[in-house]
N, C-alpha and C positions, 0 to 999 in steps of 0.2 A: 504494500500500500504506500501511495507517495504520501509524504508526510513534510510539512513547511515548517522550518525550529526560526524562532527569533531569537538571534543571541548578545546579550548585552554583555561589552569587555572594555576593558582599562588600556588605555597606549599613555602609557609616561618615560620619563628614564630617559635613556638616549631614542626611544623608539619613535619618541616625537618629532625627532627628525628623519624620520623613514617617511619618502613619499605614501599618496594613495595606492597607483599602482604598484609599489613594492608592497605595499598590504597586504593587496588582493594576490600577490602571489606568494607571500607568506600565508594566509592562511588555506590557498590551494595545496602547498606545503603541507601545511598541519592535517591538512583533512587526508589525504593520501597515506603519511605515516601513520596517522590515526586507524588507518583502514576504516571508515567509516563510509556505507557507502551511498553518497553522496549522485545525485542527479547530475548527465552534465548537457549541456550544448549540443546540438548537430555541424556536421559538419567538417571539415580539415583538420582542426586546432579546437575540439570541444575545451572547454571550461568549463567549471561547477556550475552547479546553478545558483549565484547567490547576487546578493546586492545591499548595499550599505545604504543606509535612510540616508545621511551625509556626509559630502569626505569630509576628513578632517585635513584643514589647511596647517602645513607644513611649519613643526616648533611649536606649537600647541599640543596641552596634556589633553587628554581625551578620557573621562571620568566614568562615563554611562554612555561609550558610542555602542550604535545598532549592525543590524548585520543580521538577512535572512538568508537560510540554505534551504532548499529542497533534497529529499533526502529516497532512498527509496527502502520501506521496512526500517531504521531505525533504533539502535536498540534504545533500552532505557534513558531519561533523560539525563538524569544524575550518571548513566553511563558515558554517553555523549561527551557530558561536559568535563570527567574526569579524565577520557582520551587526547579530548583537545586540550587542557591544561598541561597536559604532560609534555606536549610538542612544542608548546609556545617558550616563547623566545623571555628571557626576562626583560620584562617592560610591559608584558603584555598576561594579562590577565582576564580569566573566563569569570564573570559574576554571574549569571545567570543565563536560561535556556528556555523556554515553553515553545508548547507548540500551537499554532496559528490556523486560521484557513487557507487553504492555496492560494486563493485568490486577492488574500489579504495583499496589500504592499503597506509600508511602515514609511506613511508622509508626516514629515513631520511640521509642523505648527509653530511649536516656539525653540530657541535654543536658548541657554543661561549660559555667561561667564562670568570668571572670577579674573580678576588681575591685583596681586597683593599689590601693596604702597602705603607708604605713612603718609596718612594724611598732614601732619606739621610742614612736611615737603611742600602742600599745596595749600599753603591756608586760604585759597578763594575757589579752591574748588567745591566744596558744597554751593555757593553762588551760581558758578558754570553749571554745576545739575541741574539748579532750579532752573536757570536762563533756558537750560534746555529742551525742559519738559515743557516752560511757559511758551515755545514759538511754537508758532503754526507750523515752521516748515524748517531745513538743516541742509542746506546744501553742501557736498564734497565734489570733490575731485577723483575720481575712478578710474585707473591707469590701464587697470586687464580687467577681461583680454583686448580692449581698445578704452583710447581714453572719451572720460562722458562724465556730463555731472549728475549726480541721483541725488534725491530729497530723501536723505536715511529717518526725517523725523518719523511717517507712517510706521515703519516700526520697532521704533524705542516703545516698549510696553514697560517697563521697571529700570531703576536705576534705583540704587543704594549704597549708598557711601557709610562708611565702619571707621573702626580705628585702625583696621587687619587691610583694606582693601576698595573695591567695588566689584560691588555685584551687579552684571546686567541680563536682561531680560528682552531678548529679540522676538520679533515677530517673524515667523518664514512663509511665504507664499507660495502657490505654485510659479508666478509672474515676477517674483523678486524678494531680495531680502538684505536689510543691511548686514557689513562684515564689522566684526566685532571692532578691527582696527580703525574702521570709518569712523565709528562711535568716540575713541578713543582720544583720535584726531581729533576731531569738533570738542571735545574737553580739555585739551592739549596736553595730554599726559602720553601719548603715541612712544616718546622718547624712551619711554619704561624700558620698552618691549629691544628698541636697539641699545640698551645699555643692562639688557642681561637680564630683567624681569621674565616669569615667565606666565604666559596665558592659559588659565584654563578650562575645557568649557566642559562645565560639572553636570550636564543634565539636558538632553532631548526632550522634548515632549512631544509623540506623536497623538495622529488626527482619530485613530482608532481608540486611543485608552484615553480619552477623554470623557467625560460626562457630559449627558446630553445637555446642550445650551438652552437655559431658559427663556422664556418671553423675553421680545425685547423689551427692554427698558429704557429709560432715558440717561443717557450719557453722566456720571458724578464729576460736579467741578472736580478740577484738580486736589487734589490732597497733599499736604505734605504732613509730616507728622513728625510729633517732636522728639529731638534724638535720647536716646536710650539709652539704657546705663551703660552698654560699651562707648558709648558716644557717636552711635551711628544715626546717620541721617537717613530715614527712607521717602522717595515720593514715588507714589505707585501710580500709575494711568491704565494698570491690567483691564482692570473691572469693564472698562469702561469704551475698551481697544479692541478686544479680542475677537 
């Protein structure tokens, strides 16, 4: 029986700088010594049959990326997942497995990152959050794969500023979606990231494991809210975006 596994795993360590494609043939890799046996392609050159919800852009940690196989007969999950951990490479780790409908694919909707920073470094960037969630619109500069300008405001859904970091909260579309660096930019903290900081994006949120969307409702002003005993600033515009 063909069977669809969605597998959620960790790329940190040096493996953050493993391309996409060297990925995807690391884990063609794993699943072969794994013997596990796997569906593939027709054709000259078959491939597994798998697909990543999204690559992960290159030097970024990857906390909760996705990744579905079709499989054919399958053994146990907890078996599965115990073959491909044993092949994987350090850096990369299996957290979890279930199995899907075939037909499923795993789009996903929102991404979250984290980028550590002291905030004393920046004492006006809580200011720049607010600036940012208060405009209507955020234009950049977008060099690849052709240069172009995009209004990354639509989907900034969360920003949170800590005493550890910033947490953001992107919106993904099928039509477009801001890159976590664009964000970054327009905050002007971008420099982190080429002086050694490193990015992480801790959490996918696909369109399937979502809860059904209520009635609409009317849109909530803006919120911000007051900072917390780590001393972080949240202002949220989820509710109200999604």
């Amino acid at each position: 029986m063909i069977e669809k596994l969605r597998i959620r795993f960790r790329k940190a360590g040096d493996l953050r700088f493993l391309s996409h494609h060297d990925l995807m043939r690391l884990f063609e890799r794993m699943l072969r010594r794994a013997g596990l046996p796997f569906r593939s392609t027709e054709g000259f050159h078959p491939k597994p049959k798998m697909m990543f919800a999204s690559a992960l852009p290159l030097g970024i940690v990857g906390q909760q990326e996705v990744i579905e196989i079709e499989f054919d007969d399958p053994p146990p999950l907890e078996e599965v997942r115990g073959r491909l951990a044993a092949q994987a490479l350090p850096g990369l780790e299996i957290l979890d497995i279930k199995s899907i409908p075939r037909k499923l694919n795993g789009l996903v909707c929102r991404a979250t990152y984290f980028l550590p920073l002291t905030v004393d470094d920046f004492p006006d960037l809580a200011q720049r959050v607010a600036s940012l969630l208060e405009s209507s619109e955020c234009w950049v500069e977008r060099t690849r794969p052709q240069a172009k300008r995009i209004d990354i405001r639509p989907y900034v859904l969360q920003l949170q500023l800590s005493n550890n970091g910033l947490l953001m909260t992107l919106k993904v579309t099928p039509t477009g979606a801001a890159r976590a660096e664009e964000v970054l930019q327009a905050l002007g903290v971008a420099e982190l990231l080429m002086n050694g900081s490193v990015l992480e994006r801790t959490e996918l949120k696909l369109v399937d494991e979502q809860p059904s969307s209520p009635s609409p409702v009317e849109p909530p002003a803006l919120e911000v809210q007051d900072p917390v005993d780590d001393g972080s600033l949240a202002i949220d515009l989820s509710k109200g975006m999604q």
